[in-house]
C-alpha positions in Angstrom: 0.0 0.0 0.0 1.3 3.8 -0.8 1.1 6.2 1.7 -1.0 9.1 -0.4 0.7 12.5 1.5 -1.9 14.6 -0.1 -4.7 12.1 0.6 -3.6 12.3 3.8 -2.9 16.0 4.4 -6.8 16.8 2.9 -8.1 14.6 5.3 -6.5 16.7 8.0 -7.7 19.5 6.4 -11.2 18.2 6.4 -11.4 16.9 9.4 -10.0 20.6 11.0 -12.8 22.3 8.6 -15.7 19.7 10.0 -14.9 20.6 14.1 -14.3 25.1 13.0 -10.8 25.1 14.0 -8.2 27.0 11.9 -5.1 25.8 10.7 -3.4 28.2 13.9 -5.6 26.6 16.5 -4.4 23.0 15.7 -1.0 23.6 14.9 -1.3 25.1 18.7 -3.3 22.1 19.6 -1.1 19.9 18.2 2.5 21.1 18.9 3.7 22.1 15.5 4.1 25.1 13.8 1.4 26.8 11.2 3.6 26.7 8.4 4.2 22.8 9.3 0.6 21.9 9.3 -0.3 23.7 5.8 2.7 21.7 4.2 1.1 18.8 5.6 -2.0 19.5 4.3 -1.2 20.2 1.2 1.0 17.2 0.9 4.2 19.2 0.5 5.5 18.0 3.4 5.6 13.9 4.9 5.1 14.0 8.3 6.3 11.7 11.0 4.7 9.2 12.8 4.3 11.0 16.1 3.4 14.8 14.4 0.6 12.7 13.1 -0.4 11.5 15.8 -0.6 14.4 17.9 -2.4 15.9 15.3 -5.0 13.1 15.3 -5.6 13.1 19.0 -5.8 17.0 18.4 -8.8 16.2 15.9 -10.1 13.4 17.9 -10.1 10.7 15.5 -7.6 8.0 15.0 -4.5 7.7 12.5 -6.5 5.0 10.9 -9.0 7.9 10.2 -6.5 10.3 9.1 -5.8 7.6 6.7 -8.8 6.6 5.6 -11.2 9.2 6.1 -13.7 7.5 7.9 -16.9 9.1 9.2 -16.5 7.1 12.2 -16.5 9.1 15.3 -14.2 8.0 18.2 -15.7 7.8 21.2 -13.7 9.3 24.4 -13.3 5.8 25.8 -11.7 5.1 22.5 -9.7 7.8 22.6 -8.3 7.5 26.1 -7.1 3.8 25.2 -5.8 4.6 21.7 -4.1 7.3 23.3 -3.1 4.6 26.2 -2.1 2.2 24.0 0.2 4.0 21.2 2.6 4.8 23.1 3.4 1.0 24.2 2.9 -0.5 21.2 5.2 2.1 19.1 8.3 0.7 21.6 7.4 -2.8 20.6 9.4 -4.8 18.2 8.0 -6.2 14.9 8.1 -9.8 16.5 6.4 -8.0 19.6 4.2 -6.4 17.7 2.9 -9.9 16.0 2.8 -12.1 19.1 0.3 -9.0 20.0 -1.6 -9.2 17.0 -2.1 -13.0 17.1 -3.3 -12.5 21.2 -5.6 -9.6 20.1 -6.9 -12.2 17.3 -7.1 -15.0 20.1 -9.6 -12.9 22.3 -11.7 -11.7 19.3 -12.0 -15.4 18.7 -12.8 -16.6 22.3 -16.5 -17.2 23.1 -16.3 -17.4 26.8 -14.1 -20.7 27.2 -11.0 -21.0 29.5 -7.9 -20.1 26.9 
């Protein structure tokens, strides 16, 4: 899969225009400066991982929704474990990060027997 920057940087955009803020108010919000956010936006500019995500948790939606553009609205429970949760998983090794995946896929698959 290609990461789209312009894709991306209009659905920033978007999503700032849909909650009223202006491009100063979540560049504040988000820790990064003005000019850095409209290069983002306009996909002049690749962001990293972590400007991202304090711009998503600025917007209250997900990277996955940065991404994507869903119209799917996190919920605050979502976002206080997504914001939880990043932050371990991001220090995780790739093997890490599969034995988690493979766990996560064991619990969605449990029906209420003893693992």
């Amino acid at each position: 899969m290609d990461f789209n920057y312009k894709i991306v940087g209009k659905n920033i955009q978007q999503y700032r225009l849909d909650r009223d803020k202006t491009q100063d108010e979540l560049a504040e919000k988000a820790d990064i400066s003005k000019n850095y956010l409209s290069k983002l936006e306009t996909g002049k500019a690749a962001g990293r991982l972590d400007k991202y995500y304090n711009i998503a948790q600025s917007l209250d939606v997900t990277l996955d929704m940065l991404i994507n553009r869903t119209s799917q609205k996190v919920s605050s429970n979502d976002q206080l474990f997504y914001n939880q949760i990043f932050p371990l998983i991001s220090s995780l090794s790739i093997n890490q990060r599969k034995i988690l995946i493979e766990f996560i896929e064991l619990l969605n698959n449990h029906n209420g027997e003893h693992l």
